[in-house]
LOLOTI-496230 format. One record per atom (N, C-alpha, C): residue in one letter; atom name; x, y, z. Coordinates in steps of 0.001 Angstrom, whole numbers, plus 500000, padded with zeros to 6 digits. Layout:
BEGIN
  r   a       u       v       w
  a  CA       X       Y       Z
...
//
This chain:
BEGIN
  r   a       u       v       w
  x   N  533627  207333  084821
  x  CA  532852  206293  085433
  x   C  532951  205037  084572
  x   N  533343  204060  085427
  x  CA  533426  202917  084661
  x   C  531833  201548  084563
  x   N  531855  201231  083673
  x  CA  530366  200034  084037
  x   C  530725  199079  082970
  x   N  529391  198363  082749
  x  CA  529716  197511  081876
  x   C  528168  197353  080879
  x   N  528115  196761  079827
  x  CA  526561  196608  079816
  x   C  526369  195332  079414
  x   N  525296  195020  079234
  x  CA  525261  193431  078481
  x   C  525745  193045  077428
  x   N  525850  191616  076800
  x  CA  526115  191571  075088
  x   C  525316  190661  074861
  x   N  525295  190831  073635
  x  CA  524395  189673  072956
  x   C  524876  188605  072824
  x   N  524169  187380  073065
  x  CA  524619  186124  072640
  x   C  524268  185742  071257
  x   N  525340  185459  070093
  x  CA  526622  185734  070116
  x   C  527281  187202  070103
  x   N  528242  187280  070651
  x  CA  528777  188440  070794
  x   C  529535  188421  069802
  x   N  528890  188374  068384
  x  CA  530216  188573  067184
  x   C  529450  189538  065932
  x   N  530676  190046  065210
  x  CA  530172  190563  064101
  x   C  529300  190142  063019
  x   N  529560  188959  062910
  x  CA  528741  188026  062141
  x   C  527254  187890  062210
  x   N  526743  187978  063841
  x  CA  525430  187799  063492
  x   C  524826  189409  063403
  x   N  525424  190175  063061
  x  CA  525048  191761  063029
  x   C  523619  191235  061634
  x   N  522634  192160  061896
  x  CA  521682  192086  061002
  x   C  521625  192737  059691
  x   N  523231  193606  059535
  x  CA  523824  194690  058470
  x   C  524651  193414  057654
  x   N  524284  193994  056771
  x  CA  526036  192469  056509
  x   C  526872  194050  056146
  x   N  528082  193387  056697
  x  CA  529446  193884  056603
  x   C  529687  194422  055601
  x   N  529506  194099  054453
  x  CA  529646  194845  053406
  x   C  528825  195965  053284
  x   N  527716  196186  053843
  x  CA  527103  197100  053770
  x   C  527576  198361  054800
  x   N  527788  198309  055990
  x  CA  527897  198733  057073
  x   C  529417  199667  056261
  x   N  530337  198800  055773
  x  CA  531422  199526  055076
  x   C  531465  200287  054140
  x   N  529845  199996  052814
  x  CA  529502  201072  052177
  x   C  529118  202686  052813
  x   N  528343  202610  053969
  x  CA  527976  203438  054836
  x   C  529156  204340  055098
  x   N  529996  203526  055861
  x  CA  531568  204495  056572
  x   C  531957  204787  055089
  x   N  532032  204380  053659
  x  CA  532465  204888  052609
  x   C  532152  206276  051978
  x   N  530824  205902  052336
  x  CA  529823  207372  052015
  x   C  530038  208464  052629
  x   N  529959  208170  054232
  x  CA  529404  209088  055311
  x   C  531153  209855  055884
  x   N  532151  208992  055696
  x  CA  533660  209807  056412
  x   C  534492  209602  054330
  x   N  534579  210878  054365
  x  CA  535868  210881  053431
  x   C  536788  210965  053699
  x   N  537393  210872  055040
  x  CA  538637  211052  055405
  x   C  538878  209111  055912
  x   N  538180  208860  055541
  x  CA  538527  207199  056740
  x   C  538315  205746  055562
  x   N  538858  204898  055197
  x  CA  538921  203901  054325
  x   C  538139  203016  055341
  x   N  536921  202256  054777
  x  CA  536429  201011  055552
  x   C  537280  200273  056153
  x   N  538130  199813  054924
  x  CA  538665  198436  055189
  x   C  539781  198205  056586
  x   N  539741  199138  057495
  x  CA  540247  199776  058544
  x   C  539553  199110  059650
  x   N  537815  199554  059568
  x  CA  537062  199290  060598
  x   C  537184  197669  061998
  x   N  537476  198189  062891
  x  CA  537868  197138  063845
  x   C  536385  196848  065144
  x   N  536421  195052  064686
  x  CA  535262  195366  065794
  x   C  535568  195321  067006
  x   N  534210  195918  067841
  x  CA  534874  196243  068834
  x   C  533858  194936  070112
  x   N  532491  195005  069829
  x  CA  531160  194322  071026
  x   C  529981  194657  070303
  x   N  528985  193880  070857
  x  CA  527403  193689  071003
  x   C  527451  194188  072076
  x   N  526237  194587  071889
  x  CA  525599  195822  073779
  x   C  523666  195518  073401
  x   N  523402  195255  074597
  x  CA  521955  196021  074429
  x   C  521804  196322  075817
  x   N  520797  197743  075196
  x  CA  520368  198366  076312
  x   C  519058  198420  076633
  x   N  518186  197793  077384
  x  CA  516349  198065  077117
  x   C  515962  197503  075725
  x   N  516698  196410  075673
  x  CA  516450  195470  074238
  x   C  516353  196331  073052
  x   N  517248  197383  073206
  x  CA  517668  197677  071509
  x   C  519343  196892  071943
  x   N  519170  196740  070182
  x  CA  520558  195760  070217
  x   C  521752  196505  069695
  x   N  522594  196550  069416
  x  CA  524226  197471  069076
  x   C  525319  196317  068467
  x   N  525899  196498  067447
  x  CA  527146  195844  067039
  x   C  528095  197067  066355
  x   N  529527  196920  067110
  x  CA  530013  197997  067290
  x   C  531617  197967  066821
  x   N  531708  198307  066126
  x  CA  533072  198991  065179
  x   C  533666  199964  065830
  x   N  535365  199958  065877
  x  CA  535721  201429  065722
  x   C  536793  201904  064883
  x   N  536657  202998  064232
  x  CA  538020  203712  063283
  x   C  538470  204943  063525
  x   N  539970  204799  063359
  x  CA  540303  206049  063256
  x   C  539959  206721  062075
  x   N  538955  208147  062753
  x  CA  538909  209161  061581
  x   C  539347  210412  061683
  x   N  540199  210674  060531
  x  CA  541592  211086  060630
  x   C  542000  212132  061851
  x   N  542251  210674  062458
  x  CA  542875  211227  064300
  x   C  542428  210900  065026
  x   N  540937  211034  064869
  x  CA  540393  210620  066531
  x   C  539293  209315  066468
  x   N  539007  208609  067318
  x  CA  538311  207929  067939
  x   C  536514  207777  066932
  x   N  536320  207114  066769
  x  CA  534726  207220  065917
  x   C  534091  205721  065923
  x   N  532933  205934  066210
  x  CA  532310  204198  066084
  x   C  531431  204588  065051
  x   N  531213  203057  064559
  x  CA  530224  203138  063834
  x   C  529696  202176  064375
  x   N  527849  201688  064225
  x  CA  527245  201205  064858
  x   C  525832  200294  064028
  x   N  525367  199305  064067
  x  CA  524347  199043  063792
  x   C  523227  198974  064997
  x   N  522337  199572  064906
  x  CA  521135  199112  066080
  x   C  520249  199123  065666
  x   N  519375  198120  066855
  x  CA  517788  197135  066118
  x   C  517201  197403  067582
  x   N  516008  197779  066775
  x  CA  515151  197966  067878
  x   C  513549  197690  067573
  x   N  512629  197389  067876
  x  CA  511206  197290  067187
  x   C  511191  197253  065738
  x   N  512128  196426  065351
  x  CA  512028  195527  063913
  x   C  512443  197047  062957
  x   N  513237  197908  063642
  x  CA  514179  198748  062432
  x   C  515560  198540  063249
  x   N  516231  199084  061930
  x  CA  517820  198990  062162
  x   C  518068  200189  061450
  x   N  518969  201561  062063
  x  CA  520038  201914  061491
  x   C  521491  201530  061569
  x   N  521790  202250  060422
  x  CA  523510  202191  060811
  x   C  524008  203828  060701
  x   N  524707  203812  062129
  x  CA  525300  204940  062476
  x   C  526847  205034  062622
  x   N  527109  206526  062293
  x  CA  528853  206916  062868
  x   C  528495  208540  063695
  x   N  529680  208229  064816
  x  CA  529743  209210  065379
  x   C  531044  209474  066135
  x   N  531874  210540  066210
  x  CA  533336  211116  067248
  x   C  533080  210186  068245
  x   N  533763  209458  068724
  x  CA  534050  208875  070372
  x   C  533664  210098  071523
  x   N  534490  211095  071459
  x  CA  534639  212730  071963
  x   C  535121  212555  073430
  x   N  535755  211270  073349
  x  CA  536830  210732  074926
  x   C  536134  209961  075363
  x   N  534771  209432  075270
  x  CA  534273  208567  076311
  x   C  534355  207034  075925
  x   N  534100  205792  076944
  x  CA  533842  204922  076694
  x   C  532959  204595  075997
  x   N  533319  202860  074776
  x  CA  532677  202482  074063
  x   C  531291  202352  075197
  x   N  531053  202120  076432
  x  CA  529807  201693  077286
  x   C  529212  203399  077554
  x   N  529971  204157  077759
  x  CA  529635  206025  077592
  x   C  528553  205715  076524
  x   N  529614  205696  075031
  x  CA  529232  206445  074004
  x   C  527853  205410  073892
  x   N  527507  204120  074409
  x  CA  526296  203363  073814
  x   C  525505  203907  074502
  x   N  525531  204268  075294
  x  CA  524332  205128  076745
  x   C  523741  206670  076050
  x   N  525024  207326  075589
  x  CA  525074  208310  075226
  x   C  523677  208358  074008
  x   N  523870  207541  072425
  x  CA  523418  207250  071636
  x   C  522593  207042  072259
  x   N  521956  206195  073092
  x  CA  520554  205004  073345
  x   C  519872  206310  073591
  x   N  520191  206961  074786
  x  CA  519311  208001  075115
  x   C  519497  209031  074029
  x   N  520207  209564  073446
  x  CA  519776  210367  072274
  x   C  518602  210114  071662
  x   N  519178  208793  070879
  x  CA  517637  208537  070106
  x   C  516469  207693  070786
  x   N  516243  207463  071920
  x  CA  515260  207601  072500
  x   C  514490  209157  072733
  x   N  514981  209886  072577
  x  CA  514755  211370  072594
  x   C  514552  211979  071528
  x   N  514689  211651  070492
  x  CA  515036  212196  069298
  x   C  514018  212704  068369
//
């Protein structure tokens, strides 16, 4: 199924609320198989006004985002397998996870 979702205005990495350097300490920590300096961005998304700025790398082989999201004045930063779906899948996927969580 194909869709689309919103983006943020600006739709760039830059105004992410992580700075970049940090977001790359994270993928440093969290994948030993995957070098930051790799990470490609990809979009801003929000869904129900949580916000998303969105990376992706190959880790070793497949498909993986990593993610910043803001929502009621917190932010994590996340990574997770693609596992075949769209970057607009996998943000739906996440949103409702941790809305559930």
């Amino acid at each position: 199924m194909k869709f689309d979702l919103p983006r943020l205005d600006p739709d760039t990495a830059d105004h992410c609320p992580v700075p970049f350097i940090d977001v790359r300490a994270y993928v440093d920590v969290e994948s030993a198989s995957f070098d930051s300096s790799g990470l490609i961005w990809v979009r801003t998304a929000d869904i129900d006004d949580v916000h998303y700025w969105v990376w992706q790398m190959d880790d070793d082989g497949d498909l993986a985002y990593v993610y910043v999201e803001e929502f009621d004045g917190c932010r994590l930063t996340c990574m997770n397998s693609a596992v075949g779906l769209t970057i607009e899948q996998f943000l739906v996927r996440e949103f409702l996870a941790n809305q559930y969580a």
